[in-house]
N, C-alpha and C positions, 0 to 999 in steps of 0.2 A: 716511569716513562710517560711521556708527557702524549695524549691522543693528537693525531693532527686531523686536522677537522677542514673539509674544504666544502664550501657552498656556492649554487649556485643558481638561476633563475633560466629560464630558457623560454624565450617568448614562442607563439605556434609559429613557423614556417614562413607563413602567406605575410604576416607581418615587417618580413622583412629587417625585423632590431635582432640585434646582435645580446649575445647571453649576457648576464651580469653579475660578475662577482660582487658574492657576499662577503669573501674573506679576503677578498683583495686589500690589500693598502689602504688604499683610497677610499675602504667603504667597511673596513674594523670597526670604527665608530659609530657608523651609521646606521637608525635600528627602524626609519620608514624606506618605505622605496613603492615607487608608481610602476607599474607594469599591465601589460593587455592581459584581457582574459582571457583566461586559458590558459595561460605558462605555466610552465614546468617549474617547482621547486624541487632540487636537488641535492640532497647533501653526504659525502662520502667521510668515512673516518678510516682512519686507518692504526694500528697500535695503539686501541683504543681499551675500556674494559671488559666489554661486553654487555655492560649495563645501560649504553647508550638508549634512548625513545625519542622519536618522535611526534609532538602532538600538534595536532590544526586545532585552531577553535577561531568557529567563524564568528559572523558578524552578530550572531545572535546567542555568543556565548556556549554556543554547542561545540561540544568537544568531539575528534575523531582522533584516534591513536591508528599513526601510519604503517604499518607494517615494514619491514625489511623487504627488499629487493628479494628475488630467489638468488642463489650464489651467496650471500651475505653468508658471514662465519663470527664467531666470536673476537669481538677485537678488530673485526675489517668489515665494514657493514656499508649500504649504502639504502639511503631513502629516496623514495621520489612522490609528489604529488601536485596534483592539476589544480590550480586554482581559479575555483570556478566564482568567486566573489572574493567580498573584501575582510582578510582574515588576518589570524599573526598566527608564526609557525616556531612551536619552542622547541629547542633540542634540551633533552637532560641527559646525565649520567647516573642512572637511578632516581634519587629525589633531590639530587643538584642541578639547578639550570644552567645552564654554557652558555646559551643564545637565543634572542626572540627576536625575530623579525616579523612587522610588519607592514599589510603589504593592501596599498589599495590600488583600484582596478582601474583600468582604463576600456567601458563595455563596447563591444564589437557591435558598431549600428548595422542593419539589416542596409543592403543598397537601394540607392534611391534609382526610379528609373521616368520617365515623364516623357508625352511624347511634345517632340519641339514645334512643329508644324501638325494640321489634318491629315492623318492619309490621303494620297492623290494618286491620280493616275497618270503615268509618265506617257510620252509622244508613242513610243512604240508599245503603250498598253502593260508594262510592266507596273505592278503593284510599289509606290513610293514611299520608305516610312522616313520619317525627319525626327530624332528623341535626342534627349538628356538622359545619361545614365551614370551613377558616381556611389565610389563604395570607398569607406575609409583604408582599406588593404588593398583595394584590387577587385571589379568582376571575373569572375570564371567564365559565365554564360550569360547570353541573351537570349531568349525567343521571343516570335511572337505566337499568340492564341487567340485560335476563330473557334468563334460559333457561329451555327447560324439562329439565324431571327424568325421565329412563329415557327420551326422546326416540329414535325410531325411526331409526336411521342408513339404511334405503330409502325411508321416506319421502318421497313430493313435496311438502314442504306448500303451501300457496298464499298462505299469510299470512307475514309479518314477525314479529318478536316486538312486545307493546308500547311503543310511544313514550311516556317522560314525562320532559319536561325538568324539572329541578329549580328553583328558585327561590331567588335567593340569600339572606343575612341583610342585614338592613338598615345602612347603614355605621354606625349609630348602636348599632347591636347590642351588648350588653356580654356577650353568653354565645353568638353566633356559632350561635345555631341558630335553622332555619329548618323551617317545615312546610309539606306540600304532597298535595294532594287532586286524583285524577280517578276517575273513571270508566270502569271497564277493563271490567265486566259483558259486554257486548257483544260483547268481546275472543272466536275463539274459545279464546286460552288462557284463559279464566273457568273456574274447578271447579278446573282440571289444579295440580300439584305442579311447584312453579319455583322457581327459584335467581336471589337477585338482591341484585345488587352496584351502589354508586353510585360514580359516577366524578366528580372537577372537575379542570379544568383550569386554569392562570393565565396569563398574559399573554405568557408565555415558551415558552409548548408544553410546559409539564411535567406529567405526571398527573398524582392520585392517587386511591388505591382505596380500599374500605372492606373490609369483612369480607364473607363473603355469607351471606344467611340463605335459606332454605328453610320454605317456607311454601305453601300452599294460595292461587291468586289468586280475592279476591271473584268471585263467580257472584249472579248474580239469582237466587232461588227461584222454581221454577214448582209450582204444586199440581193443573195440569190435566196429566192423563196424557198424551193425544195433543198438548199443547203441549210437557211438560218431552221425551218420545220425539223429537219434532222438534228439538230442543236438540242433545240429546244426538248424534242423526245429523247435524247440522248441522257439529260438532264434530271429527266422525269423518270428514268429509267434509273439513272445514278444514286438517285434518292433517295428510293424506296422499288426494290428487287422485286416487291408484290405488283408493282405496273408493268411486269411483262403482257400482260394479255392487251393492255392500252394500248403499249408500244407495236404490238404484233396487228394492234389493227389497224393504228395508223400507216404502219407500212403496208400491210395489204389494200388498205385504201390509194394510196401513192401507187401500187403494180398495179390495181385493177385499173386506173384509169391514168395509164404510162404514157397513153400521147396526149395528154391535157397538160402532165403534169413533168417528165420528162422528155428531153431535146436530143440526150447525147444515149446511144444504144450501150456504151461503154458500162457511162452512170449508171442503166438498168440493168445490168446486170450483177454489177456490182452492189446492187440495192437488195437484188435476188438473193444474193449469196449469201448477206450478211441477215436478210431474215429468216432463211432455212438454218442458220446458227442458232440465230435467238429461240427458233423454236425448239432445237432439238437442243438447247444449253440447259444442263439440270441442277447446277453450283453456284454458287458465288464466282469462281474464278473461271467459270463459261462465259457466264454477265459480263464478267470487268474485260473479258477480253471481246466483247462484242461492243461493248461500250465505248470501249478507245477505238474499233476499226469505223465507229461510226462517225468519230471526229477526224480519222482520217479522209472517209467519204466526203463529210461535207468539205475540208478542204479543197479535197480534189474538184468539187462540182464549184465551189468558189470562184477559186485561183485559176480552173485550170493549167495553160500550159505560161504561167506566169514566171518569172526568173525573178530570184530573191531582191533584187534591187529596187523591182518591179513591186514586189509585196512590200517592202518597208518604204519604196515613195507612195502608197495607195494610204499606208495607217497614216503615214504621218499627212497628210491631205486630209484624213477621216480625223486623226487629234486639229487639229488648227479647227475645224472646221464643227468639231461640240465647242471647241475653247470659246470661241467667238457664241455660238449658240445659247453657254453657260456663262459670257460675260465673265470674262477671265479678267486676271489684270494684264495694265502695258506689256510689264513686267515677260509675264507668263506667255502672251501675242509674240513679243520681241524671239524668245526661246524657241517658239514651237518654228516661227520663220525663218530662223536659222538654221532647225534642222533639218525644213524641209528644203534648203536650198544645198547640203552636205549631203 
């Protein structure tokens, strides 16, 4: 009885090619074959001897003898292995060879990722990234990654850096770039000097990086003293968890002299409240929640009793108005004047 022998190659997944028979028709004769790395080599027998093996030997003459599947029985066996370079794969019957293929590689490049434009700051203060990102399979992920710049090695901070996943290009994409907008304002890295690098990943676990640029992360402007002062300690606070006693003095410098330095009875006591916190807060997650009520403070001493249409024509008056300061282009003039008139 004659063994029937079926082969076959199976690229990874994310690749997208479809499997390829060895023993097909079209491909008996045939003893190279180009494939991605990482495919699966397979080969089943079936009413075979039992004496079937097979052996890998890579590019440097080293030999691996494959093992049998689990299940495999005498006479019905099947092999499989990952071809991680560029190798030939013999099948014997004892010390008779049946078939050698071999097989070279097509290597999985790491994705490329670049950013297309400088990070900028959009009209309503959202953080703007402009990149090129491109993988021979496919990206899985974007992000990007902050640090910050002259960063206090004692420090406790109580924050993370910010989160912004990236967004990919669309598969239809012919120039493989993509844009992407949040709002990091709020952030307490907002004002500070950061360092930031984008990352993607592909389907295989491979990185890649970009260049890093260094830049100023968008900040809200504030134009009220005792709001932008509260910012600012907010900040100082967010940083490094050891400047509570700073922060508690500044504030009781602000209450002890509240008619210098406050207008609205409301805002003092709302100043009260949130420093009798800070002082009795004895965790990290006491801080972090005094920290955010402080940026809702300052909004309120801001804004006051502003209606949102109100706040987003005040930014966009405050963008046009650095645009011009920072000598923008036409270009950029043209934008910001359209949106301030929407």
């Amino acid at each position: 009885i004659t063994a029937r022998i079926d082969a076959w190659v199976t690229p990874p997944p994310y690749t997208g090619r479809a499997p390829v028979f060895l023993t097909a028709d079209v491909n008996r004769d045939k003893q190279e074959f180009t494939v991605p790395e990482n495919s699966t080599v397979s080969v089943r027998i079936s009413s075979g001897s039992g004496e079937e093996n097979l052996t890998l030997t890579d590019a440097n003459g080293e030999q691996q003898v494959v093992e049998p599947e689990e299940g495999s029985t005498a006479g019905a066996a099947q092999f499989s292995q990952v071809l991680a370079g560029e190798s030939s794969v013999t099948l014997a019957d004892g010390s008779r060879e049946l078939s050698t293929w071999h097989f070279k590689i097509i290597q999985d490049a790491p994705p490329v990722i670049r950013f297309e434009n400088d990070p900028r700051r959009a009209a309503n203060g959202a953080l703007e990234l402009s990149y090129f990102v491109q993988d021979d399979h496919g990206v899985t992920k974007a992000e990007a990654q902050f640090g910050l710049v002259d960063e206090n090695p004692n420090a406790k901070p109580l924050y993370d850096a910010p989160e912004m996943p990236l967004s990919l290009p669309r598969r239809s994409s012919k120039d493989n770039v993509a844009k992407v907008a949040k709002d990091l304002t709020e952030h307490p890295w907002a004002g500070r000097e950061v360092e930031l690098k984008l990352t993607a990943t592909d389907a295989a676990g491979q990185t890649g990086e970009s260049e890093t640029k260094t830049f100023t992360l968008p900040q809200r402007s504030f134009t009220n003293s005792l709001a932008r002062a509260i910012v600012e300690q907010r900040q100082v606070l967010a940083l490094d968890a050891n400047q509570k006693p700073r922060t508690m003095a500044m504030m009781d410098a602000v209450l002890l002299w509240a008619d210098e330095t406050i207008t609205n009875p409301a805002h003092f006591l709302l100043l009260s409240s949130i420093r009798s916190r800070l002082g009795f807060a004895r965790n990290d997650e006491a801080l972090r929640g005094v920290v955010d009520d402080l940026w809702e403070i300052a909004l309120i001493i801001e804004d006051g009793d502003l209606t949102a249409a109100e706040r987003r024509l005040r930014d966009a008056q405050e963008a046009l108005k650095q645009a011009l300061e920072n000598g923008a282009t036409d270009d950029e003039l043209k934008r910001l004047m359209d949106e301030l008139r929407t």
